[in-house]
C-alpha positions as a printed NumPy array, in Angstrom:
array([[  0.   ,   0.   ,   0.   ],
       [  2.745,   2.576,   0.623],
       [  4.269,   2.127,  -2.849],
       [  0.942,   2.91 ,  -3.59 ],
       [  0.487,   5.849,  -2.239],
       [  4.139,   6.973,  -2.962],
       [  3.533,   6.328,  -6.77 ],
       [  0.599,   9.013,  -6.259],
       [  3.125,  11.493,  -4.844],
       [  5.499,  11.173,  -7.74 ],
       [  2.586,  11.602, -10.01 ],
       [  1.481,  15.079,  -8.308],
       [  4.866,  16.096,  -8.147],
       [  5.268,  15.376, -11.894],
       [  1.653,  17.541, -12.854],
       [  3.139,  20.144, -10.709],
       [  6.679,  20.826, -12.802],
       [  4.31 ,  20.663, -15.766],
       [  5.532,  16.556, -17.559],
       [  2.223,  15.31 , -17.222],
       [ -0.41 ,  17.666, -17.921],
       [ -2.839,  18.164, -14.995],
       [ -6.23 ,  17.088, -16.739],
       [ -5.229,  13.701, -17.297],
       [ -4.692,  13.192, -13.404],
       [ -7.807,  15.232, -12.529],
       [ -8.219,  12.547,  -9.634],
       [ -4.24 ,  12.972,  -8.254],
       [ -4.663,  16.54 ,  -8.701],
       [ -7.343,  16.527,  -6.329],
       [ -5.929,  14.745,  -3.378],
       [ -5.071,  16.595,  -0.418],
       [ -1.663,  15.794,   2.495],
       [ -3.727,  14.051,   4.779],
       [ -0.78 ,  12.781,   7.589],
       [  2.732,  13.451,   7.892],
       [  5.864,  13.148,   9.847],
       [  8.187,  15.456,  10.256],
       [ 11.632,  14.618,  12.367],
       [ 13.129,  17.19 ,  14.856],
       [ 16.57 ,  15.577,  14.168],
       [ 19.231,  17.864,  12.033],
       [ 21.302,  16.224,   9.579],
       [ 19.37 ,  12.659,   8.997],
       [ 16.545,  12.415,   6.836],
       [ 13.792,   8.934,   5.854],
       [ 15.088,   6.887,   3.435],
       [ 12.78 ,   4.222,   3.383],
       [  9.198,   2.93 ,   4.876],
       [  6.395,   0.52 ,   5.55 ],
       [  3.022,   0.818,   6.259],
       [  2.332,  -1.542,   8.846],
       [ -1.264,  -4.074,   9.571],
       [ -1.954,  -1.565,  12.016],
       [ -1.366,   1.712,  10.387],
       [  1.63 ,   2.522,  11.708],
       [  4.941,   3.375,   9.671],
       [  7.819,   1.555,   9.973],
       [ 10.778,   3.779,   8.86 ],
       [ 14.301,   3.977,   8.335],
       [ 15.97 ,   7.571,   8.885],
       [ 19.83 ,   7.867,   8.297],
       [ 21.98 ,  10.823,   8.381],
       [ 25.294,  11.757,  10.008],
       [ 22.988,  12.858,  12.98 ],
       [ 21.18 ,   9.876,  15.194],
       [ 20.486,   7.091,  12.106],
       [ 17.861,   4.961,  12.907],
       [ 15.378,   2.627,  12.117],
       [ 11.427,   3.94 ,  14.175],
       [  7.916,   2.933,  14.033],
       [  5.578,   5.938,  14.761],
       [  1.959,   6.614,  15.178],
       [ -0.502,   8.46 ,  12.74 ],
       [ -0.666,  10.91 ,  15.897],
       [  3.107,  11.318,  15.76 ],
       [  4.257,   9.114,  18.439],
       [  7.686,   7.61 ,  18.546],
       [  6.448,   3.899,  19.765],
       [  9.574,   2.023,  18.78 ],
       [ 13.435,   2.883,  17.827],
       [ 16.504,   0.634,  16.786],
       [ 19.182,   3.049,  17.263],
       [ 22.873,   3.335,  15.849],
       [ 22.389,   2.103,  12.411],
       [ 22.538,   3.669,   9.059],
       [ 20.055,   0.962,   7.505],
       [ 19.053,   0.098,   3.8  ],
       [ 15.77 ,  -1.438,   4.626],
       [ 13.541,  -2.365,   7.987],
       [ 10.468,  -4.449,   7.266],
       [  8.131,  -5.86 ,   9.936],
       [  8.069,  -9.8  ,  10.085],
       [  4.967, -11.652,  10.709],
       [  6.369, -12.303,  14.269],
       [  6.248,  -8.671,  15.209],
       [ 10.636,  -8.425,  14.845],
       [ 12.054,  -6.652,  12.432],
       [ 14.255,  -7.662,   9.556],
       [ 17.117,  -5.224,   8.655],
       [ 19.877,  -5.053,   5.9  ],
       [ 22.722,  -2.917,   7.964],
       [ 24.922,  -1.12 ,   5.778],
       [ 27.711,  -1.598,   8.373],
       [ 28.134,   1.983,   9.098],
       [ 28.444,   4.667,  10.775],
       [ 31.036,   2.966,  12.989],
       [ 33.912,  -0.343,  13.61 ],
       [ 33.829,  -2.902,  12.893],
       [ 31.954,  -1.519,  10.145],
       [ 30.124,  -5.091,   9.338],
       [ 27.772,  -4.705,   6.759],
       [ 25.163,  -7.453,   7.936],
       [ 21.108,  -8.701,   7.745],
       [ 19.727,  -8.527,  11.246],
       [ 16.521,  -9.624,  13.03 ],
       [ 15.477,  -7.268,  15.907],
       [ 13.003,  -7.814,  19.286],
       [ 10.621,  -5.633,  20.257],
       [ 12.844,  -5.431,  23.294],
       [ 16.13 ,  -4.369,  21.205],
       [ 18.228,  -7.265,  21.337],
       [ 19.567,  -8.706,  17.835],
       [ 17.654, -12.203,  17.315],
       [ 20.227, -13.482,  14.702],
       [ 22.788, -12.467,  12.333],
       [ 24.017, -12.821,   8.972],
       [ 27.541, -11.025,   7.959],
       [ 28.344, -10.386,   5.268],
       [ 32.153, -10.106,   3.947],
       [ 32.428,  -6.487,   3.378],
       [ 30.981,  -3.182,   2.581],
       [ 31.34 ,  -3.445,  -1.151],
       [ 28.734,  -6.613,  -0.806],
       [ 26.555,  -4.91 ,   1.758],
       [ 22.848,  -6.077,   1.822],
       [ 20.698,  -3.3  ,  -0.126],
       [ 17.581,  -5.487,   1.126],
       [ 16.208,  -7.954,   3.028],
       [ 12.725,  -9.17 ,   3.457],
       [ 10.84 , -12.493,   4.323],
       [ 10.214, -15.812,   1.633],
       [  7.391, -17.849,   2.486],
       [  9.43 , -20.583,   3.188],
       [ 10.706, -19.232,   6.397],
       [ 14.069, -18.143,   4.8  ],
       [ 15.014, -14.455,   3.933],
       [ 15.561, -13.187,   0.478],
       [ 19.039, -10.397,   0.648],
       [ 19.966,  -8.395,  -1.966],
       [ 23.148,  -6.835,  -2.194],
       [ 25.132,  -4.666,  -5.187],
       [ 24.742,  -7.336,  -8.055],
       [ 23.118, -10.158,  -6.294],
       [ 20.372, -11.753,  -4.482],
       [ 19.956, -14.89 ,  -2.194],
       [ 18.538, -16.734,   0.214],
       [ 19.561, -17.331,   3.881],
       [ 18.166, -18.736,   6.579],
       [ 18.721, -18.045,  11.014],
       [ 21.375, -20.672,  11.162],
       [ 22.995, -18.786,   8.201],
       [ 22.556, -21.892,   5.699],
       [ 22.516, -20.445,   1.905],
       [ 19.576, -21.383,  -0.283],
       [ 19.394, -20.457,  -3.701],
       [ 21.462, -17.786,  -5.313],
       [ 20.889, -15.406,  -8.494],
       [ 23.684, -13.511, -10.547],
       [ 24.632, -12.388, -14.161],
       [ 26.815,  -9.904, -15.851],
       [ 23.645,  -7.297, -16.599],
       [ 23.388,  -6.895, -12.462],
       [ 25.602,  -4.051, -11.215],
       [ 23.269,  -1.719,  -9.111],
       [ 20.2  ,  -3.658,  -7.528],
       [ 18.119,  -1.546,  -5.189],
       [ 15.444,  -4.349,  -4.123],
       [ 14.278,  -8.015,  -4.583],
       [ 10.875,  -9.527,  -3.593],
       [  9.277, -12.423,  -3.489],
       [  5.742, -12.455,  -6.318],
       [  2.373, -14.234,  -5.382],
       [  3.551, -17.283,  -7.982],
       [  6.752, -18.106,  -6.013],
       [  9.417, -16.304,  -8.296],
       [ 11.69 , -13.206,  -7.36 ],
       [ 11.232,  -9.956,  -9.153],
       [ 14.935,  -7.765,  -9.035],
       [ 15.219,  -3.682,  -9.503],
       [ 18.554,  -3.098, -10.742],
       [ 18.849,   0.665, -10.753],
       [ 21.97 ,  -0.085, -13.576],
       [ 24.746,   2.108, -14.503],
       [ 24.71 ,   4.978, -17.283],
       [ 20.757,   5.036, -17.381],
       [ 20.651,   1.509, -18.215],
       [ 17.929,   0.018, -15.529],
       [ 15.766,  -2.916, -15.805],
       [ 13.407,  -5.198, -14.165],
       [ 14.035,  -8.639, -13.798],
       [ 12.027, -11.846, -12.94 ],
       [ 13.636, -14.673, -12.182],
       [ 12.347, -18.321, -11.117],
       [ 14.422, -19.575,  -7.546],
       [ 16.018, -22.052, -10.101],
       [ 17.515, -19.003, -11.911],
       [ 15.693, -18.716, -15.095],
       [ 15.105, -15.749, -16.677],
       [ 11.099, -15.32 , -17.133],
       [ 11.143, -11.526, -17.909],
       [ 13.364,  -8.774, -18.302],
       [ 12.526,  -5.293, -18.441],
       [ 14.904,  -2.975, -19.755],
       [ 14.451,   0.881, -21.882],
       [ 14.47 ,   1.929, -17.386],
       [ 16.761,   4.766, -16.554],
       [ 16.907,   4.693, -12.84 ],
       [ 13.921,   2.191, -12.054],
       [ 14.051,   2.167,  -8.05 ],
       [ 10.479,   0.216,  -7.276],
       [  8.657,  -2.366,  -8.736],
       [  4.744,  -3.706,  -8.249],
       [  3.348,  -6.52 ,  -9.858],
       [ -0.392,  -5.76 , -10.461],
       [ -3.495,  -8.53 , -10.293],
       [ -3.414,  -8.15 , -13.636],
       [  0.065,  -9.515, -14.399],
       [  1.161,  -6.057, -15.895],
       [  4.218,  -4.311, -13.587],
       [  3.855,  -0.909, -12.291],
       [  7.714,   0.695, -12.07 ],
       [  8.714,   3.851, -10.361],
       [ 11.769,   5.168, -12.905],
       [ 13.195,   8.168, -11.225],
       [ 15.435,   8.384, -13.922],
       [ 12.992,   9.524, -16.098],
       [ 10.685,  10.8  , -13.327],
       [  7.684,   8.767, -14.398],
       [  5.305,   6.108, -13.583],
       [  5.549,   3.382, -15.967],
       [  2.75 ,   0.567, -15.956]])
């Protein structure tokens, strides 16, 4: 839901600057800032988010001031913080941790590493990674009970004891922002690319190649619709491509 809604915020900002016209958003154009946060922290800014089951937003904030990953209220409230971590991603498991792919800064031993967090704080388990070159760029949930990472130029699957599941990689990878898991079981992979050379790629967990999307300049999101179409947020091109 929050890609969503951020896909509707990139469309009003694009009628605004004038690249789409106004009339053919007439509904977008319309809407109205109905919540917001707003951080009393100089120097660190939200990077990334989540809408959680019960409204709240789970968010990741990093900076050179306080990083951190919070979950706050629609009234504002701070109700939960994970402090001391310049993260790529947070997402909420169905356990009520949370699963985070730590860049390994701002400090030593500078580790770049996927973590599961308590409620409480404490880290649940680990996963290292080698160094900050291969840093995890994100990390969510399979339904297998395994976690899907992705780092620079590839993605793969781990599990609590640290066991390695399957594993993706080819030449065309060099700048992957995100990789999911779709409704039918395979993995879809944004790889922002280098020299405006994006694309969107579906893979099966056995590695093969179902689709590839390229023609992206900066593609940083990707939704698969009901329909089977893919709905891609390209800020290289500023634009909404279904």
């Amino acid at each position: 839901m929050m890609i969503k809604k951020l896909f509707k915020i990139i469309v009003l900002a694009l009628v605004s600057i004038g690249i789409f016209p106004a009339g053919s958003f007439a509904s977008e154009v319309a809407a109205r800032v109905e919540w917001q946060y707003r951080d009393n922290v100089f120097g660190a800014h939200p990077s990334a988010m989540e809408q959680l089951a019960n409204g709240n937003i789970l968010m990741v904030i990093n900076g050179y001031t306080n990083p951190r990953v919070v979950e706050v209220s629609r009234q504002g409230q701070l109700l939960w913080s994970f402090l001391g971590i310049q993260a790529n991603s947070a997402v909420r498991l169905a356990n009520g941790n949370t699963l985070i792919a730590d860049s390994g800064a701002p400090g030593k031993p500078f580790v770049p590493r996927v973590i599961e967090v308590a409620l409480e704080g404490q880290v649940v388990w680990q996963y290292a990674l080698p160094s900050r070159a291969q840093a995890p760029r994100y990390a969510t949930a399979l339904t297998n009970g395994s976690f899907l990472v992705a780092t620079k130029d590839k993605v793969f699957e781990v599990n609590e004891k640290g066991q390695l599941g399957f594993s993706y990689t080819d030449n065309t990878l060099l700048n992957i922002s995100s990789a999911k898991e779709l409704a039918n079981g395979n993995i879809i992979i944004v790889d922002q690319g280098l020299r405006g050379r994006g694309q969107i790629v579906e893979i099966t967990k056995a590695g093969k190649v179902v689709q590839r999307i390229i023609g992206l300049t900066r593609p940083t999101d990707a939704l698969r619709q009901q329909g089977g179409s893919t709905l891609v947020l390209d800020l290289g091109t500023f634009m909404v491509i279904e």
